[in-house]
MDAnalysis code that builds the backbone (N, CA, C; Angstrom):
import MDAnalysis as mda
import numpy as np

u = mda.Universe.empty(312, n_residues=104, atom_resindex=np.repeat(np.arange(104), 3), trajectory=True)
u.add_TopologyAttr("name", ["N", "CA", "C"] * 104)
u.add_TopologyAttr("resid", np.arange(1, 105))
u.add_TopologyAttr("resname", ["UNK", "UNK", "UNK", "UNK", "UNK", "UNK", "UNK", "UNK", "UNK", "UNK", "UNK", "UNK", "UNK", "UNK", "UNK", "UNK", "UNK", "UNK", "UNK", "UNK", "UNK", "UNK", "UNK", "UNK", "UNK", "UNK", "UNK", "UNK", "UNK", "UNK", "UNK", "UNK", "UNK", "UNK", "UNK", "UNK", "UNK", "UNK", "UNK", "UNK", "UNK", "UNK", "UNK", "UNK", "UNK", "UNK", "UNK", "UNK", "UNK", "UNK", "UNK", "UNK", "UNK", "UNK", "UNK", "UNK", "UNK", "UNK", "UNK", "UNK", "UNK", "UNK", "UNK", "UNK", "UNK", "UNK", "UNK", "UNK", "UNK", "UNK", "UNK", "UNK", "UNK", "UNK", "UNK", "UNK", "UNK", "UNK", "UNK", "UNK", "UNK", "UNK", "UNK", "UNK", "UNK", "UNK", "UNK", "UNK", "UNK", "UNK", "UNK", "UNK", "UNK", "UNK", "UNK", "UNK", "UNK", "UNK", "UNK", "UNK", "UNK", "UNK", "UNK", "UNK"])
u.atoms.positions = np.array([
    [-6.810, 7.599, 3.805],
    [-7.360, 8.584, 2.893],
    [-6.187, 9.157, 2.108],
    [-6.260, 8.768, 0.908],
    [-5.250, 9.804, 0.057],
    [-5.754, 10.727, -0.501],
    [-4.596, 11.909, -0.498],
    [-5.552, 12.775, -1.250],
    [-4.831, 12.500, -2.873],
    [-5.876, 13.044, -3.310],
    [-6.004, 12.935, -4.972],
    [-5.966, 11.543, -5.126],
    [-6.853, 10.530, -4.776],
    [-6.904, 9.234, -4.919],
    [-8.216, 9.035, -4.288],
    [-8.751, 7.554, -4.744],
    [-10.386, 7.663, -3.864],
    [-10.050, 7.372, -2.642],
    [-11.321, 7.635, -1.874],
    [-11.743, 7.270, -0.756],
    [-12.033, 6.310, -0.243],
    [-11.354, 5.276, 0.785],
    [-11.899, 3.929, 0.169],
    [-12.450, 3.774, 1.845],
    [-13.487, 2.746, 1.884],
    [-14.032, 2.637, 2.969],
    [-13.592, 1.362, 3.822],
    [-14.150, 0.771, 4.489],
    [-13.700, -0.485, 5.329],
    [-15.171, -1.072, 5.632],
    [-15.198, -2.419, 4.860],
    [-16.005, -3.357, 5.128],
    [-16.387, -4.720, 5.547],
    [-17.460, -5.358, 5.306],
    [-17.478, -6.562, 6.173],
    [-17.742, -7.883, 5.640],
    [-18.497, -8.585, 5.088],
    [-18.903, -9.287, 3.908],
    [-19.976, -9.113, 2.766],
    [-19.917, -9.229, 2.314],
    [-20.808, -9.595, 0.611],
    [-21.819, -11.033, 0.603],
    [-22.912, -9.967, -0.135],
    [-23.606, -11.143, -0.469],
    [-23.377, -12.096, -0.827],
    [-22.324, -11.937, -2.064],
    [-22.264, -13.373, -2.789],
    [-20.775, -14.168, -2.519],
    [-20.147, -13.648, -1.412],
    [-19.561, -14.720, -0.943],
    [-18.463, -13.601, -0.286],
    [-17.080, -14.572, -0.459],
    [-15.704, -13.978, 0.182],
    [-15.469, -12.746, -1.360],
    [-15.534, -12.806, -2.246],
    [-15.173, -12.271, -3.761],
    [-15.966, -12.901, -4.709],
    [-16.047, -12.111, -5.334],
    [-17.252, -11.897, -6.709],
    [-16.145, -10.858, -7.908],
    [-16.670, -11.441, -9.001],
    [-16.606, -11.022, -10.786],
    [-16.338, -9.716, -10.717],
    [-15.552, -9.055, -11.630],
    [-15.569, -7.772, -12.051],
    [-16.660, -7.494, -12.446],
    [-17.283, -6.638, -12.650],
    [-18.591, -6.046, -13.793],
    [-18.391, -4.532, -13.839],
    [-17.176, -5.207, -15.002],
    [-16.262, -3.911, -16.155],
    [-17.215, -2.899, -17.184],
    [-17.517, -2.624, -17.445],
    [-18.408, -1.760, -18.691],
    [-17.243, -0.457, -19.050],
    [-16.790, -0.848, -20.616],
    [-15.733, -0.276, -21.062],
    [-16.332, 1.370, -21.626],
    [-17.581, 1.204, -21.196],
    [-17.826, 3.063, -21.316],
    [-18.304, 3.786, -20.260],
    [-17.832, 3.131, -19.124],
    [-17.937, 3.917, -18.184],
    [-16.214, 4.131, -17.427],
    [-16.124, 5.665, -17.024],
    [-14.772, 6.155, -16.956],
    [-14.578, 6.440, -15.124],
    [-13.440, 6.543, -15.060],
    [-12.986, 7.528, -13.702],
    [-12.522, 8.809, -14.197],
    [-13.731, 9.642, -14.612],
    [-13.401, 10.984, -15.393],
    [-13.146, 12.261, -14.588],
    [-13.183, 11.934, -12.789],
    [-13.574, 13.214, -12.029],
    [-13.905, 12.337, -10.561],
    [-14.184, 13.642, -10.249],
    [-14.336, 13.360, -8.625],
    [-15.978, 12.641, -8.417],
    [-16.750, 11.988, -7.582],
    [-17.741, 11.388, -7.090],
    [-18.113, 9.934, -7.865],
    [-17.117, 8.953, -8.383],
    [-17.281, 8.010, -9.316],
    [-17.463, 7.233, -7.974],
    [-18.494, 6.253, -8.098],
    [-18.657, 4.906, -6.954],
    [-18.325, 3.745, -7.875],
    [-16.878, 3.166, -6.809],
    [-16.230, 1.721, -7.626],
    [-16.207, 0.398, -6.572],
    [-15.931, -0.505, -7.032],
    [-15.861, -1.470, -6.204],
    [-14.614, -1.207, -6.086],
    [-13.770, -1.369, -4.447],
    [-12.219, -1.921, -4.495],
    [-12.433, -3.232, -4.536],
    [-10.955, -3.393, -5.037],
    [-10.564, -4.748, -4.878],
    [-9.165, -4.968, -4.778],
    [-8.431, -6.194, -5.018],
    [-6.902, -6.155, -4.753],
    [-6.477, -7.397, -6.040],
    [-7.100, -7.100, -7.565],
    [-7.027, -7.057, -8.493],
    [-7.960, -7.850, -9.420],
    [-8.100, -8.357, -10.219],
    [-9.129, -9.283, -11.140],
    [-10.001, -10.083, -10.356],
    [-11.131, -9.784, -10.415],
    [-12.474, -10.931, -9.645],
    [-12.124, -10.937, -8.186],
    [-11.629, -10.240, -7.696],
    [-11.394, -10.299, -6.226],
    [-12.310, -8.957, -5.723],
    [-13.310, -8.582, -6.088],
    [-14.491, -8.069, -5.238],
    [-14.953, -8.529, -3.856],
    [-15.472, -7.031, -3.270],
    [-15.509, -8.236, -1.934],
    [-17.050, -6.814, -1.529],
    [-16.570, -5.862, -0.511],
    [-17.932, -5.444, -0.078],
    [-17.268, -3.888, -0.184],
    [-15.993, -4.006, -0.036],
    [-15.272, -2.191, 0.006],
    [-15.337, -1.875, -1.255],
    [-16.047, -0.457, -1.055],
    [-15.682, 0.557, -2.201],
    [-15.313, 1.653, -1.932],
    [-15.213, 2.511, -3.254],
    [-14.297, 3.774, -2.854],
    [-15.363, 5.217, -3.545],
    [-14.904, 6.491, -3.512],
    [-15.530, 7.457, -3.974],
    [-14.462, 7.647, -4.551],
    [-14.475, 8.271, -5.838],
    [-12.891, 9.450, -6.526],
    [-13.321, 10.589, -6.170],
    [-12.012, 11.300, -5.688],
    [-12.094, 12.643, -5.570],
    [-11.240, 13.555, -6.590],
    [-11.332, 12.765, -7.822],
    [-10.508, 13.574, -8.793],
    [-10.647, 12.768, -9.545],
    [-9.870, 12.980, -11.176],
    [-9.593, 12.060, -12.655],
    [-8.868, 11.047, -12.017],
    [-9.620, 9.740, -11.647],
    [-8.699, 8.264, -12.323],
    [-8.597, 7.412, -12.596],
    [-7.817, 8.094, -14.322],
    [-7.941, 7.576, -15.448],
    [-6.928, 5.965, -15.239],
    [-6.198, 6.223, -14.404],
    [-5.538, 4.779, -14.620],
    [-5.950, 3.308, -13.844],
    [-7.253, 3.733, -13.395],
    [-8.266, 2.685, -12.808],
    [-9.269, 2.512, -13.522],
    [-9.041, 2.708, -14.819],
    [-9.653, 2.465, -15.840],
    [-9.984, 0.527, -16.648],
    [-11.004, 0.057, -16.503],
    [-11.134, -1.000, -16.445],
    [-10.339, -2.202, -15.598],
    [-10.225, -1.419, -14.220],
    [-9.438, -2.177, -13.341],
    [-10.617, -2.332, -12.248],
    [-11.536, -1.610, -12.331],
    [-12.672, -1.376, -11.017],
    [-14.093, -1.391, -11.524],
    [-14.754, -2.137, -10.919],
    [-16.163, -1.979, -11.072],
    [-16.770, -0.560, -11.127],
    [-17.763, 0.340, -11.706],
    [-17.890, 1.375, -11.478],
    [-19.605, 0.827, -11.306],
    [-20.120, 1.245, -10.778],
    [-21.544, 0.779, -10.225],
    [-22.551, 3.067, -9.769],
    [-21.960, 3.703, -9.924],
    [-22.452, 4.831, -9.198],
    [-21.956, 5.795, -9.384],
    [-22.506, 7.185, -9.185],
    [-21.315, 8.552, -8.985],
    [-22.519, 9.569, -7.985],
    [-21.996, 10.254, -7.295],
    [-22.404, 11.405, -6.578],
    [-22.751, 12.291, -7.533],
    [-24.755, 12.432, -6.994],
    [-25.547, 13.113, -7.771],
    [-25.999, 14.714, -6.926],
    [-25.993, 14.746, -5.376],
    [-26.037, 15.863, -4.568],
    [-24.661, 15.487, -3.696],
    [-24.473, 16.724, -3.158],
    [-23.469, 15.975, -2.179],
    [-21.830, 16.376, -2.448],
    [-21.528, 16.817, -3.726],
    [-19.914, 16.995, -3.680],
    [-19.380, 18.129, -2.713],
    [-19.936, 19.094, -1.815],
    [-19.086, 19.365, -1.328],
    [-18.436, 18.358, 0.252],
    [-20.046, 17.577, 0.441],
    [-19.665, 16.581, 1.506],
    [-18.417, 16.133, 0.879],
    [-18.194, 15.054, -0.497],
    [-17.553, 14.669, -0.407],
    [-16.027, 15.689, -0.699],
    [-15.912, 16.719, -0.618],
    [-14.692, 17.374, -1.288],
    [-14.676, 17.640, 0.795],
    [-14.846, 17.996, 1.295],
    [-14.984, 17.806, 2.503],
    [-14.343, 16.856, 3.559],
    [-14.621, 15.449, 2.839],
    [-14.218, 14.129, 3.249],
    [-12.626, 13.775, 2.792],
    [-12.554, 14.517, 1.389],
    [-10.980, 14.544, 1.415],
    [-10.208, 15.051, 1.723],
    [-10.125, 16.321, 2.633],
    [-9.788, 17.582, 3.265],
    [-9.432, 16.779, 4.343],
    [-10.150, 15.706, 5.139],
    [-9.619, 15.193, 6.642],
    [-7.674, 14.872, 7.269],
    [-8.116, 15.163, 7.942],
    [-6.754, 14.991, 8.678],
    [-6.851, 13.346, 8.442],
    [-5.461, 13.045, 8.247],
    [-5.153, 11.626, 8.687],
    [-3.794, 10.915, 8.828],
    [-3.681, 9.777, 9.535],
    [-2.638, 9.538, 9.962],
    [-1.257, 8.862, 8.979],
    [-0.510, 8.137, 9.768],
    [0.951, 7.653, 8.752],
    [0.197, 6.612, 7.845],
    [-1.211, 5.496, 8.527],
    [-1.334, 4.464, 7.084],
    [-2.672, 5.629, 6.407],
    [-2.543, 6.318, 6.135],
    [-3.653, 7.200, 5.283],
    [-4.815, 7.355, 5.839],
    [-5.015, 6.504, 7.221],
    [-6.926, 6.175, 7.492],
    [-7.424, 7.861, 8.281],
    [-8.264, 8.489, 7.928],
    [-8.715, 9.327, 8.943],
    [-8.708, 9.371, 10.278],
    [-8.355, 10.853, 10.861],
    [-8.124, 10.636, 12.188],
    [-9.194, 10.377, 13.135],
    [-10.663, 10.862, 12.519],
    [-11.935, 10.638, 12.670],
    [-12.640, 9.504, 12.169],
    [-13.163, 8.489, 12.431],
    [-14.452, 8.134, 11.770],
    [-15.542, 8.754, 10.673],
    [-14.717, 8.525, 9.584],
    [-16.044, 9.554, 9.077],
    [-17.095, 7.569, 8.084],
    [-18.509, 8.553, 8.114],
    [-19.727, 7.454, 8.255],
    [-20.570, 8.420, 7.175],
    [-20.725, 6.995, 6.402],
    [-22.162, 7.329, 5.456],
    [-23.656, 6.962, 6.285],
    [-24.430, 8.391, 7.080],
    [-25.339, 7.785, 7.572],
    [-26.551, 7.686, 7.089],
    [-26.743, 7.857, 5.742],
    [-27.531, 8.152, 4.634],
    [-27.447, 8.364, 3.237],
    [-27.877, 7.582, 2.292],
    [-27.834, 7.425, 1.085],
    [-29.153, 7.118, 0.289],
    [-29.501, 8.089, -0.640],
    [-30.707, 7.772, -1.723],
    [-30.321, 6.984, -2.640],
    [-31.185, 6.748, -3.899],
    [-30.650, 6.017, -4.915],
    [-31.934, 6.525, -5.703],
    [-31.874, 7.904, -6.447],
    [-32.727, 8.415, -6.939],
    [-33.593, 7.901, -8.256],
    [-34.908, 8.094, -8.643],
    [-35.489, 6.832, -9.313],
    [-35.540, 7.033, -10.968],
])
């Protein structure tokens, strides 16, 4: 967990394989905190991890899928960046999404 950087989670596989396509859309921004992106570990290398921003960032700007943003919920997530965590950044806790809408 960094702070002032997203949140990135730990995952397992993807539908559509080991890595999948960017799907860039050059008007959508990392303008603020609750943006939902795909990580990845650079061009077309998508896989199943994503991250939350907990702040502006602007320099992951057409580098990340943006697919989402937090519509209820920011103090959970301002919350989630507050955690204690250790020397590689990971929380000292488990923290778990045990519920998510996708409002219509």
């Amino acid at each position: 967990m960094l702070k002032k950087f997203p949140a990135p989670s730990r995952g397992g596989a993807s539908i559509y394989g080991k890595q999948f396509e960017d799907e860039l859309n050059p008007e959508l921004k990392f303008t603020g905190a609750g943006i939902l992106a795909m990580a990845n570990a650079g061009p077309d290398t998508n896989g199943s991890q994503f991250f939350l921003t907990l702040g502006p960032t602007q320099w992951l700007d057409g580098k990340h899928s943006i697919f989402g943003r937090v519509y209820q919920g920011m103090g959970v997530l301002n919350r989630i960046g507050m955690v204690e965590t250790n020397g590689q950044d990971r929380p000292a806790d488990d923290i778990k999404i045990v519920r998510a809408t996708v409002p219509n």
